[in-house]
RODO-2510 file (C-alpha; in nm, 4 decimals, decimal comma):
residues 181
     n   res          X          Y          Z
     1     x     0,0000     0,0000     0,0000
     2     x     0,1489     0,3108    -0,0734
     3     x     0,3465     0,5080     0,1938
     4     x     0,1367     0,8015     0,1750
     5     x    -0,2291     0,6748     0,1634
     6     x    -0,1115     0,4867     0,5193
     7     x    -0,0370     0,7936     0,6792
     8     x    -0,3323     1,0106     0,5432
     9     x    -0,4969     0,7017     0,6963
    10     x    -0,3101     0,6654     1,0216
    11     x    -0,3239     1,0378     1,0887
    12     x    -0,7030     0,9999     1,0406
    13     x    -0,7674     0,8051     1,2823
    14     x    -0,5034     0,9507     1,5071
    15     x    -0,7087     1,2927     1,4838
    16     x    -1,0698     1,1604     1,4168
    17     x    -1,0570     0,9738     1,8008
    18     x    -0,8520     1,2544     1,9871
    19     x    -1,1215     1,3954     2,2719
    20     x    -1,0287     1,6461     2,5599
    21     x    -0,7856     1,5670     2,7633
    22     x    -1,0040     1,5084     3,0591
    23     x    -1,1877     1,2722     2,8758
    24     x    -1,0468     0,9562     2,7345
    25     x    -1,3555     0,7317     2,6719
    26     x    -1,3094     0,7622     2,2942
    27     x    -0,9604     0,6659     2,2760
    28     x    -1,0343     0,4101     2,5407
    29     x    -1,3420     0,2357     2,3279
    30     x    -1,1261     0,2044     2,0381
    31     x    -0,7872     0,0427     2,1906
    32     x    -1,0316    -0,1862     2,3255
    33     x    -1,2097    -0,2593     1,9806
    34     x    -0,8700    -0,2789     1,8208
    35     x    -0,7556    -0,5528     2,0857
    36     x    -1,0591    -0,7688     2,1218
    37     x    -1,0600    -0,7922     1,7266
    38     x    -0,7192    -0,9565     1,7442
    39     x    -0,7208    -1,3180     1,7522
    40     x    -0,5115    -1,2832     2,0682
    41     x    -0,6901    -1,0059     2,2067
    42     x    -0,3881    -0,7862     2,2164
    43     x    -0,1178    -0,9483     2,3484
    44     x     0,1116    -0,9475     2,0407
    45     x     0,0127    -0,5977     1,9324
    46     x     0,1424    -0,4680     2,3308
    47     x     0,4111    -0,6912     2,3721
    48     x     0,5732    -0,5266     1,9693
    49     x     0,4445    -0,1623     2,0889
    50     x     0,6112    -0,2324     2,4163
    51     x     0,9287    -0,3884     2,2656
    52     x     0,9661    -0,0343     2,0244
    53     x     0,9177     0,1949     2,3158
    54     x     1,2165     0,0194     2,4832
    55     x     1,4090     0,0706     2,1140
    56     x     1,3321     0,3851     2,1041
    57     x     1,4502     0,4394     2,4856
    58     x     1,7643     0,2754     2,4452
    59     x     1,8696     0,4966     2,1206
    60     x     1,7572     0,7481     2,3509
    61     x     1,4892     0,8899     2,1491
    62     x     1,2974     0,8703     2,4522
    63     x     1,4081     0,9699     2,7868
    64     x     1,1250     0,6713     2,9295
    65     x     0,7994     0,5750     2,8889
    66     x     0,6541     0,8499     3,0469
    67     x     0,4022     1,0940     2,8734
    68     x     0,5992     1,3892     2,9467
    69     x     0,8816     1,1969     2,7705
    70     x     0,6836     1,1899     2,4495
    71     x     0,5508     1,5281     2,5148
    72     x     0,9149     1,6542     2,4613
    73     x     1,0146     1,4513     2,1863
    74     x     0,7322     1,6046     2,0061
    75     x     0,8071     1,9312     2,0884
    76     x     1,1715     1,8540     1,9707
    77     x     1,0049     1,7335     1,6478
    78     x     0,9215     2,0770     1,5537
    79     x     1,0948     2,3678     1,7179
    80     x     1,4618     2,2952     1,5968
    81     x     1,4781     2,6085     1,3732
    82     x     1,1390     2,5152     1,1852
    83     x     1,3129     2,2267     1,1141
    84     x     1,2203     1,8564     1,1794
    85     x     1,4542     1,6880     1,3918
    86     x     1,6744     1,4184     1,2855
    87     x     1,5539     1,0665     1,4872
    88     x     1,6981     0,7905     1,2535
    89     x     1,6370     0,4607     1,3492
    90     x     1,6519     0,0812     1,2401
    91     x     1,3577    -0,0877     1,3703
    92     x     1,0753    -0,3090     1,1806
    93     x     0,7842    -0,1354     1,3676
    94     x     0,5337    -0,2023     1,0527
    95     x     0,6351    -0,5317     0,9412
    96     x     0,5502    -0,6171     1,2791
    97     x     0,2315    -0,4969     1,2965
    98     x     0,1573    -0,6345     0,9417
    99     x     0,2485    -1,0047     1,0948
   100     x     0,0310    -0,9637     1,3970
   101     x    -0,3079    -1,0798     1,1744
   102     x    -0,1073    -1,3370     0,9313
   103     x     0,0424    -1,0658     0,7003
   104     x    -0,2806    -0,8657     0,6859
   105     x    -0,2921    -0,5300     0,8067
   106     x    -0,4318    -0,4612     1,1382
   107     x    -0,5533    -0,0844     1,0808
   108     x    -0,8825    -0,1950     0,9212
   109     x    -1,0042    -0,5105     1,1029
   110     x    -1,2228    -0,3752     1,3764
   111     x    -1,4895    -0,5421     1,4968
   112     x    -1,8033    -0,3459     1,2983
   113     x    -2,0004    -0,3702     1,6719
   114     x    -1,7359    -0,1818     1,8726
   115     x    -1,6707     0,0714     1,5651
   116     x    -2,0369     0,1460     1,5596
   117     x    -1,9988     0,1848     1,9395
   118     x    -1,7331     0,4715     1,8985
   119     x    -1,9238     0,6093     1,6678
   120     x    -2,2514     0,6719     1,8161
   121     x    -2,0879     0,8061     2,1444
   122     x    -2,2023     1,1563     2,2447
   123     x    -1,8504     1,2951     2,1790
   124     x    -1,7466     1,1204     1,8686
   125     x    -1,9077     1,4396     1,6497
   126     x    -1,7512     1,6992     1,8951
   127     x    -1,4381     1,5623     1,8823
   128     x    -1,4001     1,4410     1,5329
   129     x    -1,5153     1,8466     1,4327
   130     x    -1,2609     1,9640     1,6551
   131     x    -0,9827     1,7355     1,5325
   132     x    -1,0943     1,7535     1,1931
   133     x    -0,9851     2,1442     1,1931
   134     x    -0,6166     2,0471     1,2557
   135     x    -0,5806     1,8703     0,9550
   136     x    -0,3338     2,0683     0,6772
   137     x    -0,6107     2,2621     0,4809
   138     x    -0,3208     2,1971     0,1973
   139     x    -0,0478     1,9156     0,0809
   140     x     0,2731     2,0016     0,2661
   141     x     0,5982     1,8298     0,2976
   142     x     0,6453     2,0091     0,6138
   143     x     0,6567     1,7853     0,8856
   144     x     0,7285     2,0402     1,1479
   145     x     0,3788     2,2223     1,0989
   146     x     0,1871     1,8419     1,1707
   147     x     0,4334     1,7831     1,4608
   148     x     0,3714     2,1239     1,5709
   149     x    -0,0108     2,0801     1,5137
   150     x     0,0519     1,7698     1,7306
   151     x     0,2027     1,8900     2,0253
   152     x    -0,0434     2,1677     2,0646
   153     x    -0,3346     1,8966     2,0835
   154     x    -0,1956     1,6385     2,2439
   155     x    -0,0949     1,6699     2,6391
   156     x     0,1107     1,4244     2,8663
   157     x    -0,2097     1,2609     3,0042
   158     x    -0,2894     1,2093     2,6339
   159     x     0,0779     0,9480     2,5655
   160     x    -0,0347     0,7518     2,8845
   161     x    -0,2558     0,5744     2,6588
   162     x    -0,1721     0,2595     2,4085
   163     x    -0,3641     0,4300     2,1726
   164     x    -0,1934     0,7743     2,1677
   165     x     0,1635     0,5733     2,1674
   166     x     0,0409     0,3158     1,8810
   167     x    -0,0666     0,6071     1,6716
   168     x     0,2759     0,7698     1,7059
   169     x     0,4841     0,4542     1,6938
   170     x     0,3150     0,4265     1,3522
   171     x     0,3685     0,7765     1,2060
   172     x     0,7498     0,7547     1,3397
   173     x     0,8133     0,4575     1,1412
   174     x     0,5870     0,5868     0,8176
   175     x     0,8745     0,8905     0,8111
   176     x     1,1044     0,6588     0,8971
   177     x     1,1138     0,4588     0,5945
   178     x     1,0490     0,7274     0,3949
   179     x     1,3569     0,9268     0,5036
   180     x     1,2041     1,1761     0,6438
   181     x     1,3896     1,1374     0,9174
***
C-alpha cells in the first residue's frame, strides 16, 4: 500500500478519536475494539508496541515511557529552527504490525459492533469536528507544521494511553522509511 495513503490514513484516525484531555472514553473504546478484534486479544500488538518503546529508549529517542517523555520529543520534532529533527532509526515497527493478523494489516479489522460503538458516542461528532480542523487545509511536505499541530493537541495525560503511543509509533516509522527522518 502506498506510503502516503497509510499515513493520510493513520493520521485519520489519530485525529478523528482525539477527545479532551479530561476525557479519554473515545480513545479508550477504540484500543479496546482494536484488541478484542485480534485473535489474541492484544497481546502481540502490546508486547511489539512495548518492545519499540524500549528501542526507542535505548537509542535514547525517549528519555522513558513516560508521557511527558513523548511530550518533549514532540516538541523537539518541531521547534529545531522550523526544522524537523533528525531521529533515525533501524527498527521493523510495521512489518511487525503487518504479521500480527497473518500478514494482513491490522488498521482496518475492527470489529463493525465496537466501531459502531465509537461512533454513536455523544462525543465522537464533537471531537471528530474539533480534530478535523487540525488537519493541513493543503499538501505540505512540512513535517514540522503536523508535529507542531501535534504537540499543541496532544498533552502528557494524552501518551499515557496505548492508543496515543500506537498512533505515534506508527507515524514515526511511516517517516522513517520514507527518510524523512
Amino acid at each position: 500500500m502506498n506510503k502516503k495513503i497509510i499515513v493520510t490514513l493513520i493520521l485519520s484516525s489519530f485525529l478523528a478519536f482525539k477527545s479532551f484531555s479530561q476525557e479519554k472514553k473515545i480513545e479508550e473504546m477504540y484500543q479496546e475494539c482494536l484488541y478484542n478484534s485480534l485473535h489474541d486479544k492484544g497481546k502481540r500488538l502490546k508486547r511489539i508496541n512495548k518492545e519499540f518503546e524500549n528501542y526507542l529508549i535505548k537509542k535514547e529517542i525517549l528519555k522513558d515511557s513516560s508521557g511527558s517523555s513523548y511530550k518533549k520529543f514532540l516538541n523537539a520534532l518541531h521547534t529545531s529552527k522550523g526544522k524537523v529533527m533528525k531521529a533515525s532509526f533501524t527498527y521493523p515497527y510495521l512489518d511487525s504490525m503487518h504479521n500480527i493478523e497473518n500478514g494482513k494489516p491490522i488498521f482496518f479489522k475492527l470489529d463493525s459492533s465496537c466501531v459502531k460503538e465509537i461512533v454513536l458516542n455523544d462525543d465522537f461528532t464533537k471531537h471528530s469536528e474539533k480534530m478535523e480542523s487540525l488537519m493541513p487545509k493543503e499538501k505540505t511536505d512540512d513535517l514540522s507544521l503536523l508535529f507542531k499541530k501535534m504537540d499543541e493537541v496532544f498533552s502528557e495525560e494524552d501518551f499515557e494511553l496505548d492508543y496515543y503511543k500506537q498512533k505515534f509509533f506508527i507515524l514515526l516509522s511511516v517517516y522513517n522509511e520514507v527518510k524523512y527522518f
